[in-house]
N, C-alpha and C positions, 0 to 999 in steps of 0.2 A: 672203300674206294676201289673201282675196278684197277688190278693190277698194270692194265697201259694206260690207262690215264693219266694223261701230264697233274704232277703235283702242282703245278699253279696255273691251270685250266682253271675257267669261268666258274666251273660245276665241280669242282674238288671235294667238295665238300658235303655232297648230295647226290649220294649212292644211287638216289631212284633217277637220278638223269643220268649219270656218266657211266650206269650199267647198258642203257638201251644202245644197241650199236649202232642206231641213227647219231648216235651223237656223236661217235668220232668218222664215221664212214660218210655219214649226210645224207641228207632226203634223194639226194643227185648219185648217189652212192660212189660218189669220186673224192671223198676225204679231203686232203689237202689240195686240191687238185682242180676242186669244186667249187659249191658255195661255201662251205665253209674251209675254203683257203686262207679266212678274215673274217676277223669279227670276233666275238663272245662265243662262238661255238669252235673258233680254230684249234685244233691239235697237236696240227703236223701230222698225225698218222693218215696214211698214203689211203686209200680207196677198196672196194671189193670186187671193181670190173674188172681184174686180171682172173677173179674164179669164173668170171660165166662161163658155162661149158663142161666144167672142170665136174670129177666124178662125183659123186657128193659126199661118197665114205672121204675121199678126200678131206673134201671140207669137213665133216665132221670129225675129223684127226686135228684141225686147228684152231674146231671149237673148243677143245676141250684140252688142247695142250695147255702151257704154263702163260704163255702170253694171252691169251682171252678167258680163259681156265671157269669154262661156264661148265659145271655140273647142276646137280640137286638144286631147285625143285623141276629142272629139266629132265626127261626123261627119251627111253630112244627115239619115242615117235617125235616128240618136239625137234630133236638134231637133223631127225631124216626132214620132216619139214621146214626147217630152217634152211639147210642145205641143198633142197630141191630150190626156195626160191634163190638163194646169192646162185646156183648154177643154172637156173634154168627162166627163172622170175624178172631178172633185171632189167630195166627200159632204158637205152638211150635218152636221157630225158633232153639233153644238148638237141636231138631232133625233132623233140617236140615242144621244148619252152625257149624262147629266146633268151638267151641270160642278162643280154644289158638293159631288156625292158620287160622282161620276167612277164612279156604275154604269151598266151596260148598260141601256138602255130594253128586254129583253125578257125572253124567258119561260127562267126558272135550266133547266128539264128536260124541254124541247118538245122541241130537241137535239140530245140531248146523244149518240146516236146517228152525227150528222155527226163530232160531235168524236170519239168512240170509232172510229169507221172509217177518216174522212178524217186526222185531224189524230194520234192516240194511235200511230201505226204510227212516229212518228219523236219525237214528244214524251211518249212513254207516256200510262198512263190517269191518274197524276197530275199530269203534265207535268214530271217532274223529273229525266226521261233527259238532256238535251244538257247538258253541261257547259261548254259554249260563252256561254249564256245563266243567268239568275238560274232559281229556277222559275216555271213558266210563270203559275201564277194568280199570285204576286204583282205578276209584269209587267204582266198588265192591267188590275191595281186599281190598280196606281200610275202606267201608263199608256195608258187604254183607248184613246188616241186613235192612237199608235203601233201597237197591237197591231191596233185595227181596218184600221190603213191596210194594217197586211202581211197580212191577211185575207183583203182586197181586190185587193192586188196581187201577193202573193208576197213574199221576201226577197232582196234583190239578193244575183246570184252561186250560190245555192242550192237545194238543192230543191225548198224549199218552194213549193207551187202557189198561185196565184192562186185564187180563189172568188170573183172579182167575179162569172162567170155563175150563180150561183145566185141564192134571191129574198135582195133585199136582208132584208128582217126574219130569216129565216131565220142570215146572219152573222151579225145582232144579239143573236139567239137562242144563237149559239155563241157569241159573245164573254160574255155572262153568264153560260154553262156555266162557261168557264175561269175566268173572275171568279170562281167558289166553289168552286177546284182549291186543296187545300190550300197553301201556305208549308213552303220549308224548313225544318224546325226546327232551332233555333237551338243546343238543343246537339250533336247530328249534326253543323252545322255548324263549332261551336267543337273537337267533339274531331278530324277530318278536317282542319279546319287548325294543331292542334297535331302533326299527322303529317309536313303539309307544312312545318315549321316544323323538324321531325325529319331527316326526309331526305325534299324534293321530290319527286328522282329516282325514290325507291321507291315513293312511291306513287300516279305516273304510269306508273308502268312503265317509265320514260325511264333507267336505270339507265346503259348504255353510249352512248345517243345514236349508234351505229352509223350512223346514216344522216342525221344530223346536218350528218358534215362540220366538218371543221375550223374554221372562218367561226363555227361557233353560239357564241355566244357564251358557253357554259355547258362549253365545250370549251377555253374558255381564262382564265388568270388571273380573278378578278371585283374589278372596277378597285376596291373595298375592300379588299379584303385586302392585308396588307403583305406587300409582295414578301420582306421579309426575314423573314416568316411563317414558321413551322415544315412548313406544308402547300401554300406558295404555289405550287407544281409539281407540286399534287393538287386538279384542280378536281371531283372526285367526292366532296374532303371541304370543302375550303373555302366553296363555292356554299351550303352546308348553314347556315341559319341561327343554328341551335345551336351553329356553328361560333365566328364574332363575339360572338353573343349570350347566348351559356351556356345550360343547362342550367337553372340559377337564375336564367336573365332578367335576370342583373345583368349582364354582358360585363366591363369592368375592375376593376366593383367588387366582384365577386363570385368564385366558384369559378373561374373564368376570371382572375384576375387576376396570376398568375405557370403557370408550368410551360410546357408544348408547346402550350396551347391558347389562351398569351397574345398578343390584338394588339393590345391599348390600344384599344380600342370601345366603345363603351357601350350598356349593353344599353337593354331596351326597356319598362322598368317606369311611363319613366314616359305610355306612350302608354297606361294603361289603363285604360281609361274613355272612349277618344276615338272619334269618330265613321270610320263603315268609307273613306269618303269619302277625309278626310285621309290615311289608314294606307294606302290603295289608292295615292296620287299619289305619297308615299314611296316603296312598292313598284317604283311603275317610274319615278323620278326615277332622271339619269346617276351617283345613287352608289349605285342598287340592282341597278338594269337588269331587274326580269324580267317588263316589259311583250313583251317578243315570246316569253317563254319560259311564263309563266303562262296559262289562259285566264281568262275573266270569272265562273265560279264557283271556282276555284281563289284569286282575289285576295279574294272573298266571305269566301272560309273560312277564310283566311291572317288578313285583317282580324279576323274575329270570334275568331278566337284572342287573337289581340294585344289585342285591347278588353276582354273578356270570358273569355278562357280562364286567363290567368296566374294561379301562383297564389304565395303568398310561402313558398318553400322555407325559409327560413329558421324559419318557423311551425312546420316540422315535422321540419326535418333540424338538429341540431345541427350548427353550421359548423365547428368546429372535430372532434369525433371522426367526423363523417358519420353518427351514427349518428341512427335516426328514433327522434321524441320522441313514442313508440308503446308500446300493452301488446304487448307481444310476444306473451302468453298466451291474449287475448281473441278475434280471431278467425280463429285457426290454421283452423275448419272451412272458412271461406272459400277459402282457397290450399287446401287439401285437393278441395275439389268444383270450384271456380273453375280454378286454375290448375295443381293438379301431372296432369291430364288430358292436358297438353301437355307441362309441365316437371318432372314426375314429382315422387314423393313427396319427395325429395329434392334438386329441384333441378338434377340435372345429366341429364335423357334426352334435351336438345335439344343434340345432336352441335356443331353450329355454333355453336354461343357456350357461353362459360364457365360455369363450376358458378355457380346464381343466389347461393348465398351470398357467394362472391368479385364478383361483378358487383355486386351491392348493396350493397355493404361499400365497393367500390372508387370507385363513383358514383352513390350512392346519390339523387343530383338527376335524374341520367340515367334512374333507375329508375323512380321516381317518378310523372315524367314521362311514359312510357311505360304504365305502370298506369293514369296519367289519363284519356289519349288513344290508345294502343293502338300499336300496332308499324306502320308504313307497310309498304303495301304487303304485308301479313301477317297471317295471324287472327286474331293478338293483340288481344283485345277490349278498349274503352274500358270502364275502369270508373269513371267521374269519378262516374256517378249512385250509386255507393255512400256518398259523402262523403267531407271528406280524412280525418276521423276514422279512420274502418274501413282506411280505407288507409294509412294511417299505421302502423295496427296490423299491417297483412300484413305491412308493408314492417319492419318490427320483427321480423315473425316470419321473413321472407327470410332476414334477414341472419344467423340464429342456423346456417342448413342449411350444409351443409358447403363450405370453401371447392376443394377437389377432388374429381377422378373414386375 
């Protein structure tokens, strides 16, 4: 832990934040002072606007004293660059972002141009390409002060260019572009992370992990799963959240609760309603692990399934016959234009898995499921936005088609 870091700070405990000196100084670089005067990121340690100006040997005298005590693997040129920005780099950012409404002090479509040329070539024209990040307008409403500084400087490690040479208003002008770049929608979001909830693998593409390497840790047991598992020596199916968690969300108390796919787990019904936040830390606490394996929109989408995506199988699959508590009769046209285009009139023209009557009959939660949110990895379309009603009724009519070829 960095030596001034309050020992019961948010990040105590997580060297690779409470080193970065955004994180006690602030995006706003006014410390206590600023935005994080409050919240998960406060300190109490005071700001760096009293260096601008200041020589920079200066400053580099106070990087490296005992209170910030940054040496090795910095080196001189790193200090004198560090140093040139806190003395020479820093922006009033109070002049250019309004703080109680965290909008851009400029012009939404003066522009918007820079963004479509410079900026849309790697974050597209909505900002919603990197999958690495949230999207991009939401990040700057909810963070302009971050977003202005990478504006300014670039993003460490990566492509992204600096634009501090251009006129200052002019970034301020693009920053309130992206300010009114749409939000991920929410159910996009929820049914993509009921895929990843499905099979991860598949719908990263990561299926074999070929270049992986033995070491990844999605290549070897996942420290949950009971070694005395039925699949414990199959990390291609265990890793699979559906694996633990069931199909019904219930894990032991549910359809999961004897046969091949028992491991005594609990499923996950009752995180629903909970914030992405908490669901996200679970995600990659040492009894999930897929913080080095998920990106930072994949744990978005994963979250918002769990909060918001679930739904009570129970409501519509009778648990004891499997069958759906559906008109079977009502909306046959549906699967007729919808789905037998792919899975034929009947059911069985998709080579690679079983006649849909036997499949839906057999696991009908698994089905279900997949109707909601779509096939990972596959063009199997989410149909959650039809209702569970309508699909309750498909899934009714699924199950009548023939159980073979």
């Amino acid at each position: 832990m960095h030596p001034a870091y309050p020992v019961d700070g948010t990040y105590a405990g997580e060297s690779k934040t409470n080193w970065r000196c955004k994180e006690c100084h602030g995006w706003d670089y006014q410390g206590r002072d600023g935005v994080y005067g409050r919240g998960k990121h406060a300190t109490g340690i005071k700001g760096i606007q009293a260096m601008a100006g200041e020589d920079p040997g200066k400053i580099v005298a106070v990087l490296k004293d005992a209170t910030h005590a940054y040496g090795p693997p910095m080196v001189d040129e790193d200090f004198q660059d560090l140093a040139n920005f806190v003395s020479k780099g820093q922006v009033d950012m109070n002049r250019y972002i309004d703080r109680a409404t965290k909008m851009a002090r400029g012009h939404v479509s003066k522009r918007q141009d820079y963004y479509k040329s410079i900026c849309a070539g790697c974050h597209s024209r909505d900002g919603h390409k990197l999958r690495t990040i949230l999207p991009l307008g939401g990040v700057a409403r909810d963070n302009p002060w971050e977003t202005l500084h990478k504006i300014l400087n670039g993003h460490p490690a990566e492509k992204m260019p600096a634009l501090r040479v251009l006129n200052r208003q002019t970034l301020i002008d693009i920053l309130a572009y992206i300010q009114n770049l749409p939000n991920g929608e929410i159910l996009s979001s929820i049914v993509r992370g009921g895929r990843l909830y499905d099979n991860w693998r598949k719908e990263l593409g990561q299926l074999f992990l070929s270049n992986a390497g033995p070491d990844y840790p999605a290549n070897k047991r996942h420290p949950a799963y009971p070694i005395t598992g039925k699949f414990s020596k199959k990390p291609l199916t265990h890793w699979r959240c559906k694996e633990c968690h069931g199909w019904d969300y219930s894990g032991r108390d549910g359809v999961f609760s004897e046969g091949i796919h028992f491991t005594d787990i609990k499923g996950i019904q009752n995180r629903t309603g909970s914030g992405l936040g908490p669901i996200i830390a679970i995600l990659k606490d040492d009894n999930h692990r897929y913080g080095n394996i998920l990106s930072v929109q994949d744990f978005r989408d994963l979250a918002n399934f769990v909060s918001a995506g679930q739904v009570d199988m129970n409501k519509y699959i009778d648990h004891m016959s499997g069958l759906a508590k559906g008109d079977r009769t009502k909306d046959k046209a549906l699967y007729t234009t919808i789905c037998a285009s792919c899975h034929g009139l009947d059911g069985t023209l998709v080579i690679n898995i079983s006649p849909l009557g036997r499949t839906t009959r057999k696991n009908p939660q698994g089905a279900l499921h997949k109707m909601i949110n779509g096939h990972p990895g596959e063009a199997m379309p989410a149909l959650r936005a039809l209702g569970m009603e309508t699909l309750t009724n498909i899934l009714a009519y699924v199950q009548t088609l023939p159980a073979q070829r």
